[in-house]
KOLKEDO-23316 format. One record per residue: residue in three letters; x negated, y negated, z of N, C-alpha, C in turn. Coordinates in pm, whole numbers, plus 50000, padded with zeros to 5 digits. Layout:
// residues N
ALAXYZXYZXYZ
...
END
This chain:
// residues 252
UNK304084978977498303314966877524304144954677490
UNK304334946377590305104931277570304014921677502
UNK304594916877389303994902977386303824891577475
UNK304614893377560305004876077653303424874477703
UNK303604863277684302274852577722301224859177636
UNK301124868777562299624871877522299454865377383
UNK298314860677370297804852277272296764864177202
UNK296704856077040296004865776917294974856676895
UNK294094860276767293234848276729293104854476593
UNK293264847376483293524853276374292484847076276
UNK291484851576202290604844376177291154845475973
UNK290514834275928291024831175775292584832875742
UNK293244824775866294534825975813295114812575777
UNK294544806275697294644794775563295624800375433
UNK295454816175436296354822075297296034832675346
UNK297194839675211297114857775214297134860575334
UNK297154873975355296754884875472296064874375625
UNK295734866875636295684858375769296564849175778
UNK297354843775714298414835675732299564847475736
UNK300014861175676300904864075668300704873175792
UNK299734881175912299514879075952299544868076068
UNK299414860876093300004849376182301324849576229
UNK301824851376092303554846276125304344859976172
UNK303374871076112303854887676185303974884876334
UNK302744882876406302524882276532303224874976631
UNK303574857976554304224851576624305674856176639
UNK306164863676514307514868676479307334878776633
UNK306614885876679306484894376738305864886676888
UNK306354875276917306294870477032304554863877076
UNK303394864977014302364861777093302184848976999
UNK301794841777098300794829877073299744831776999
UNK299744825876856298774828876782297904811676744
UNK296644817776777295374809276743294854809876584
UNK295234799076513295274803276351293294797776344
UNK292614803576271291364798676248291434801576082
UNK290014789076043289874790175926289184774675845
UNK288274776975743287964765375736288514749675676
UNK289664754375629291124747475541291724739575659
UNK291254727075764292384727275861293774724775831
UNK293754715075716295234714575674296364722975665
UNK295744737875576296754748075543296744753975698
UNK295894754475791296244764375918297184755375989
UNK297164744075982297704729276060299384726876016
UNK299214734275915300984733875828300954747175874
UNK300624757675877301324769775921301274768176088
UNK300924763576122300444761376283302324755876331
UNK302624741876264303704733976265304964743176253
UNK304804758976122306144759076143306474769676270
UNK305274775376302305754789176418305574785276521
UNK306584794176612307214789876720305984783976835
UNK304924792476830303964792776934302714797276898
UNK301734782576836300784783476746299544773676780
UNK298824779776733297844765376714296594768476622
UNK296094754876551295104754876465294034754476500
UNK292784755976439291374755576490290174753776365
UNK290124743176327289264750176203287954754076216
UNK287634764676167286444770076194285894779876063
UNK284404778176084284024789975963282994799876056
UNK283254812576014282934816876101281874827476085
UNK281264820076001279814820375953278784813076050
UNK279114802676084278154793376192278754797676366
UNK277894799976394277964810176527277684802476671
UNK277174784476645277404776476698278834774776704
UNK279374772976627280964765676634281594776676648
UNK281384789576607281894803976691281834805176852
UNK280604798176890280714800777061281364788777124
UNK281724779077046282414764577072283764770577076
UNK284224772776980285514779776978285984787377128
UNK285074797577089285554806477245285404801977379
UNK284484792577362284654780277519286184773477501
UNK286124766777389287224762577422288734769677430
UNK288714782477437289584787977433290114796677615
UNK289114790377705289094793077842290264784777915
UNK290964777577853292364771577883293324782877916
UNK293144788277803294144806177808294274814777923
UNK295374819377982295224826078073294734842878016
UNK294214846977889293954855377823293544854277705
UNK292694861777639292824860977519292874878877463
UNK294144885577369294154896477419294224905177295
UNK294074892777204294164902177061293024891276931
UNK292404902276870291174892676766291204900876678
UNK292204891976569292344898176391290974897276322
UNK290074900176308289024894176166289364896676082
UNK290024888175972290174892075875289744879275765
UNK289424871475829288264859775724286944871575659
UNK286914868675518286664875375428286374875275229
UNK285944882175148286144878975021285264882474944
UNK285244887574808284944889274755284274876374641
UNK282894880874583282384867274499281844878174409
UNK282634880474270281874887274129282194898274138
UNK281904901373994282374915373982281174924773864
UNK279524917473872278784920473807278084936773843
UNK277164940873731276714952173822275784948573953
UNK275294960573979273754957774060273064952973982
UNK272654956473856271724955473796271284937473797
UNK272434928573762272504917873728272984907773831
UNK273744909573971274394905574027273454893474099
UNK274454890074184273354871374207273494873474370
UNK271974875374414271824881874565272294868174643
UNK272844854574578273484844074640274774851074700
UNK275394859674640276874858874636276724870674751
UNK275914881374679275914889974790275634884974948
UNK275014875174965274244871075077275324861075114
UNK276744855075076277584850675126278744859575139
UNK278994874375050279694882875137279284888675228
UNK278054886375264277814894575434277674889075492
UNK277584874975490277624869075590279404866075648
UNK279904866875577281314864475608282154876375628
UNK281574886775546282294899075598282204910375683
UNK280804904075726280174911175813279534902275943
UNK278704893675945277974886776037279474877276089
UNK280274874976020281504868876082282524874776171
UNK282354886776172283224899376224281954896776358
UNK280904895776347280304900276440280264891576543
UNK280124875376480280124864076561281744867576592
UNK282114867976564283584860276684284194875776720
UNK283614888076720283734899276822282904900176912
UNK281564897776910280814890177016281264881277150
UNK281744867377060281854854677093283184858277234
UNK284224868577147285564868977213285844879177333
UNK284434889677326284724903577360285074905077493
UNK284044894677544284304895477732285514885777778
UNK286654877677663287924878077740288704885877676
UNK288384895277559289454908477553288954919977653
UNK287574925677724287594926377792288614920877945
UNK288184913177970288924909578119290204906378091
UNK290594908277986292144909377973293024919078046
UNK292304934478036292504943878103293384954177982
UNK293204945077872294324951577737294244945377598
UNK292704946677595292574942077473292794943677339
UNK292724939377236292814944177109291764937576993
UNK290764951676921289764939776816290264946476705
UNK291144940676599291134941776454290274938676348
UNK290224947576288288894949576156289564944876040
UNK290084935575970290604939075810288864943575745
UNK289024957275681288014956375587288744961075497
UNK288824973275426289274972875261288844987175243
UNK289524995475113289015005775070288075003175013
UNK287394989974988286034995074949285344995875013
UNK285455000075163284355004875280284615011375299
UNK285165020775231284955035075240285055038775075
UNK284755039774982284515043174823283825034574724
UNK283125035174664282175027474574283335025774469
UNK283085017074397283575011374207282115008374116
UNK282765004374049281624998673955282184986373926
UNK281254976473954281094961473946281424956574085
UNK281744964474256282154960774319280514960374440
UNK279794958974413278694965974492278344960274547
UNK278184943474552278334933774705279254939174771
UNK280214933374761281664933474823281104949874917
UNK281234961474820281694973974891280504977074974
UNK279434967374961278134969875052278544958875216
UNK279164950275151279644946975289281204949175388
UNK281814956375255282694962275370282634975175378
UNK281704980075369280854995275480280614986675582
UNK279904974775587279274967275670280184969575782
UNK281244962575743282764958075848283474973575868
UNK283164980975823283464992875878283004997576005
UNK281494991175964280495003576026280484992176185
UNK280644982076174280934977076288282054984076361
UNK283114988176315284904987376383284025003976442
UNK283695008976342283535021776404282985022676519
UNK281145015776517280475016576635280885009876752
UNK281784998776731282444992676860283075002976914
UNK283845009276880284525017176911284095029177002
UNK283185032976949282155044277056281585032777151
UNK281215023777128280285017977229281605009877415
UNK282515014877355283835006677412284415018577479
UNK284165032577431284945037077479284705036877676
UNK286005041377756285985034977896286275024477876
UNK286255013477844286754999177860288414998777802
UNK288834987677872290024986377840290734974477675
UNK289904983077618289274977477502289864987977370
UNK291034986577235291194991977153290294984377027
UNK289864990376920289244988176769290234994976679
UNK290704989976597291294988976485290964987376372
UNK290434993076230290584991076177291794994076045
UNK292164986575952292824983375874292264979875720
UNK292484989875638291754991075507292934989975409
UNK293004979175357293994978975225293384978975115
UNK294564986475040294164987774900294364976574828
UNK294944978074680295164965974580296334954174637
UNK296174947974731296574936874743296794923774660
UNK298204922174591297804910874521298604897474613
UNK297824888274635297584870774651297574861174578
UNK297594850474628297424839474518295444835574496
UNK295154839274581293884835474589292164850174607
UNK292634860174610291314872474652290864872074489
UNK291964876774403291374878374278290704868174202
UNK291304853374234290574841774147289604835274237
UNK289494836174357288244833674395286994847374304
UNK287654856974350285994863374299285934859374143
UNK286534860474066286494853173933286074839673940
UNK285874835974001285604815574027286474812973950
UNK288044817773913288934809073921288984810773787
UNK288744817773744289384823673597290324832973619
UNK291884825773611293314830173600293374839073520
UNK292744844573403293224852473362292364862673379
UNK291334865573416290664875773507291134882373557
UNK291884871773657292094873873825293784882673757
UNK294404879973683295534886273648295194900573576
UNK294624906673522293914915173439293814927473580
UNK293194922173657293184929173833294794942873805
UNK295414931073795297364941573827297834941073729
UNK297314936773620298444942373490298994951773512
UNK299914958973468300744971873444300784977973552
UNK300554972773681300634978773798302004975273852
UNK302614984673894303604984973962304014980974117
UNK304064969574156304534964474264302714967774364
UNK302044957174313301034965074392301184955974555
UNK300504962274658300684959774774300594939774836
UNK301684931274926301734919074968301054920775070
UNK300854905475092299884902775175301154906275317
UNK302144903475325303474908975410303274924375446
UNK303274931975337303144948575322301824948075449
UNK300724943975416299964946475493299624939975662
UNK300214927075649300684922075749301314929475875
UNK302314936075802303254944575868302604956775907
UNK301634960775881300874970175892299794967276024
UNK299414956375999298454948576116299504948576295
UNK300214937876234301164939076396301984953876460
UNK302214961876385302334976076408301214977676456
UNK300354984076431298834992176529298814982076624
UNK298994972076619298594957576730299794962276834
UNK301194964776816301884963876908302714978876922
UNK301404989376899301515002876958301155003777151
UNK302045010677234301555008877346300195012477341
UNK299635004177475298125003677477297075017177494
UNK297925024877547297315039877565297095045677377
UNK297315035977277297505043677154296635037377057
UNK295895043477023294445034876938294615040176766
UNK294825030376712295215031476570293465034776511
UNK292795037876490291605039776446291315033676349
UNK291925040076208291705036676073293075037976015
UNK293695026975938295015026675872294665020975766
UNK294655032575659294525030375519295975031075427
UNK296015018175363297155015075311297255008075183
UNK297375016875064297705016274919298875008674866
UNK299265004174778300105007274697301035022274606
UNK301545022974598302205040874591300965042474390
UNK301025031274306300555028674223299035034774201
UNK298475033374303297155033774349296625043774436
UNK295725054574365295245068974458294355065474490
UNK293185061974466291795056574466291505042274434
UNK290625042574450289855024574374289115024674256
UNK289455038774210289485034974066290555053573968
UNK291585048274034292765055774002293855044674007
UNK294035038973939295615031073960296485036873815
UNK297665037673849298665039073757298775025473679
UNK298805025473568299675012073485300385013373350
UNK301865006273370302295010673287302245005273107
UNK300824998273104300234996872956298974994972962
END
C-alpha cells in the first residue's frame, strides 16, 4: 500500500501517542489531519511536518464532529482514522469513585471513538481502502484495582473496534485495534493524578525502560501500512518489564 496522496486523521494528537503518531505517518508519506482540543500544540506540530494540518476539535461534541467531516470534503479521500483522543481521570475504587470522572472517560473514550467513526466512515468507505484505528489499552481487555472507570471504558473502545469489524466485513473497510501497555508520557499519568508529579512518577518507578509514546507509534503506522488485503485485528504491545496489568517487574 502507497501512501501518495492518502490522508490520516489523527485524533488527540496535542501530545504522547497522537502527536507521536502524526509524525510516524507523515514520516511515512500521508497527509496527516492533526485534531485535538490544544490548537496551539497541534498548530506547532502541524508547522514542522512535511504535509499537515491542524483542526481543533473535541471530540466529545458531535456537532463540531460532523463540522469537521464536512469540512474535510476538500480531500480527494479520506483513508485512514487514528482514535486515539483519550484518558484516564483517578485511580479510586468503585466503591468511592466520582461517577463525574467516570462519565468523562466515556464520553471521550468511547462516545468519541464513536462520533468521529461515524462522522468519517462513509469517506473511508468510498475510499475503496480504508483504515479505522482503535488506540484502546490493556485495560480493555483485564481489570486492576483502582482502574475501573478507565477499564470500563476501554472494554467500551474495544467492544466498538470489535463490532465494527463484523459489521464491515465485505466492505472495503479494515478495524484495527491497538492496545498498549505501560506507556510512559509527559502527560497520561499526571493528568489522572490531577497533576500530582509524584503520583504520576510512582506509576514507573523501578521499571525498566517502560514502553514510548514512539514504541507505540511505530506500532500504529505498521498495521496502518500493512498491504490492504492484511487486517491487523488486535496488537497488544507491552513493555518486556510488564506481563500483565498488574505483573510489572521493578527493580526496587
Amino acid at each position: 500500500m502507497t501512501a501518495e496522496a492518502r490522508t490520516a486523521v489523527v485524533t488527540g494528537a496535542s501530545s504522547g501517542i497522537g502527536a507521536a503518531t502524526a509524525r510516524a505517518l507523515a514520516a511515512a508519506g500521508y497527509h496527516v489531519v492533526l485534531t485535538a482540543r490544544r490548537k496551539d500544540r497541534i498548530e506547532a506540530l502541524a508547522a514542522e511536518l512535511p504535509h499537515a494540518e491542524a483542526y481543533a476539535l473535541d471530540v466529545t461534541d458531535r456537532a463540531a464532529v460532523d463540522a469537521f467531516a464536512a469540512a474535510l470534503d476538500r480531500y480527494p479521500s479520506i483513508d485512514v482514522l487514528v482514535n486515539n483522543a483519550g484518558g484516564a481521570l483517578g485511580a479510586e475504587p468503585v466503591a468511592t469513585g466520582d461517577p463525574a470522572d467516570w462519565r468523562a472517560m466515556y464520553e471521550v473514550n468511547v462516545l468519541g471513538v464513536l462520533h468521529m467513526t461515524q462522522a468519517l466512515l462513509p469517506s473511508l468507505t468510498a475510499s475503496g481502502d480504508g483504515t479505522v484505528v482503535v488506540l484502546s489499552s490493556t485495560a480493555g481487555h483485564g481489570t486492576y484495582e483502582g482502574g475501573g472507570g478507565y477499564v470500563a471504558a476501554k472494554h467500551g473502545a474495544h467492544v466498538i473496534a470489535e463490532t465494527l469489524r463484523l459489521e464491515l466485513c465485505g466492505e472495503p473497510v479494515r478495524v484495527i485495534e491497538v492496545a498498549p501497555g505501560m506507556v510512559r508520557t509527559d502527560e497520561f499519568a499526571t493528568t489522572r493524578f490531577r497533576g500530582d508529579t509524584a503520583k504520576a512518577a510512582k506509576v514507573y518507578e523501578g521499571v525498566d525502560q517502560p514502553l514510548t509514546a514512539e514504541d507505540v507509534a511505530d506500532t500504529v503506522a505498521w498495521a496502518i501500512t500493512r498491504p490492504a488485503h492484511v487486517n491487523i485485528d488486535l496488537l497488544v504491545v507491552r513493555p518486556r518489564a510488564q506481563a500483565s496489568n498488574s505483573k510489572v517487574h521493578r527493580t526496587n
